[in-house]
N, C-alpha and C positions, 0 to 999 in steps of 0.2 A: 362693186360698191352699190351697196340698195337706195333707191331713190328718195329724198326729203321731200315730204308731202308740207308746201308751202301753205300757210293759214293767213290770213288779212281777218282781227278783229274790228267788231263795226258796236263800238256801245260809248252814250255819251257820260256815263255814269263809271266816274275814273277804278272806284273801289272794286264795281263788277266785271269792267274791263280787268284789273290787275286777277281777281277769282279766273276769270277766262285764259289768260293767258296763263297761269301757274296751273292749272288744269290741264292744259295740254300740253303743258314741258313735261307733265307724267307718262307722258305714252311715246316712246321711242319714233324716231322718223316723221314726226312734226316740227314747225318751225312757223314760229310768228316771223313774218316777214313785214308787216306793218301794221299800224292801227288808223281807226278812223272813228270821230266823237261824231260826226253827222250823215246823213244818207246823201248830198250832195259831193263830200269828200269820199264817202265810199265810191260811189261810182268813177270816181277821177282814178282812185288808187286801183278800183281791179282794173279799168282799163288799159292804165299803167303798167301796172304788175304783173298781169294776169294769174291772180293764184288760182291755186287747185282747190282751198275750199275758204269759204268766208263765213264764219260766225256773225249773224246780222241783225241787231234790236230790232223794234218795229218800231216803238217809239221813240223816235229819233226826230233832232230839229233839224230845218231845212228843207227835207225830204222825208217821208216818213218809208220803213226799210221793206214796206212792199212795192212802193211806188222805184226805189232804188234799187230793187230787186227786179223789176224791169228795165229798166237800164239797164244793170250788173249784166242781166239774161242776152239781152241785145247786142252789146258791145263784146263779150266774153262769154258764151254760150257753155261754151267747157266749163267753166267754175261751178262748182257744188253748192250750194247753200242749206244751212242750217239756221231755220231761225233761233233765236234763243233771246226771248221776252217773256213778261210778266202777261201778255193778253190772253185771254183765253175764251175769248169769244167765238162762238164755233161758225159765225161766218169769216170773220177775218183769219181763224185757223185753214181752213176750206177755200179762202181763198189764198193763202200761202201756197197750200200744199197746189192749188189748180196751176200755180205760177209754174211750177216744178223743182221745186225746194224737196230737199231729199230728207229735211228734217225740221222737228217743233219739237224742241225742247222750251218748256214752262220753269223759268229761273226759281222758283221756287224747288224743284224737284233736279237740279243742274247740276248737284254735286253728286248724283247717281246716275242721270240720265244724257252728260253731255259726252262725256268716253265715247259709252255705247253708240251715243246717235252718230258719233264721225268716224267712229269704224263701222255701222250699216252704210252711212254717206260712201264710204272708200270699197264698199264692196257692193256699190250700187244698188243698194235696197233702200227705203225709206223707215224713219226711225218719228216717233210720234209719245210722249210723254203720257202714258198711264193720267187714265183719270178725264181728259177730254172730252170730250160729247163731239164726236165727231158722227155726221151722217150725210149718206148721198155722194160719198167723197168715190 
């Protein structure tokens, strides 16, 4: 039996949450295992959960998903992250990726670039949406 790669969505915006999840029902051996509309409940549910990877806004209320993505990292170190928001400021990208986020995907570019980015995730490489202005990283 080959192993189900557990997913915890993290987005407050229901419509791109349901995009996120129907997204990854396409790709065999994933499994939304729960959701989370704020970075305060994401942090509860990976420590709870402990999934294998979590899709995580940034602009999230409560907590915003870098801040929670420090916790997430604390509490559950194992867990992979993907961010996957609309920011695309290249210090808050640069500071994602410093966290050790294994991905930035820009929701704009999601319905080609989120596949991709959680199969580099699952094969330990880092996956970064075309187009960024990344530098010094």
């Amino acid at each position: 039996m080959s192993y189900v790669v557990q997913v915890l969505v993290v987005e407050d915006f229901e419509p791109y949450r349901l995009f996120a999840k129907s997204s990854l029902a396409k790709k065999d051996g994933l499994q939304v295992i729960s959701e989370a509309t704020d970075g305060l409940q994401a942090v509860d549910k990976a420590r709870e959960l402990k999934p294998d990877l979590i899709l995580l806004d940034i602009g999230l209320p409560k907590l915003n998903g870098i801040e929670a993505a420090k916790a997430i990292l604390a509490a559950a170190p194992e867990c992979k992250i993907i961010f996957l928001t609309q920011e695309t400021s290249p210090d808050v990208v640069r500071e994602a990726l410093k966290l050790g986020a294994y991905g930035y995907v820009v929701k704009s570019r999601a319905a080609t670039d989120l596949l991709p980015a959680v199969q580099s995730a699952l094969d330990g490489k880092r996956f970064i949406s075309a187009g960024l202005a990344i530098h010094e990283l």
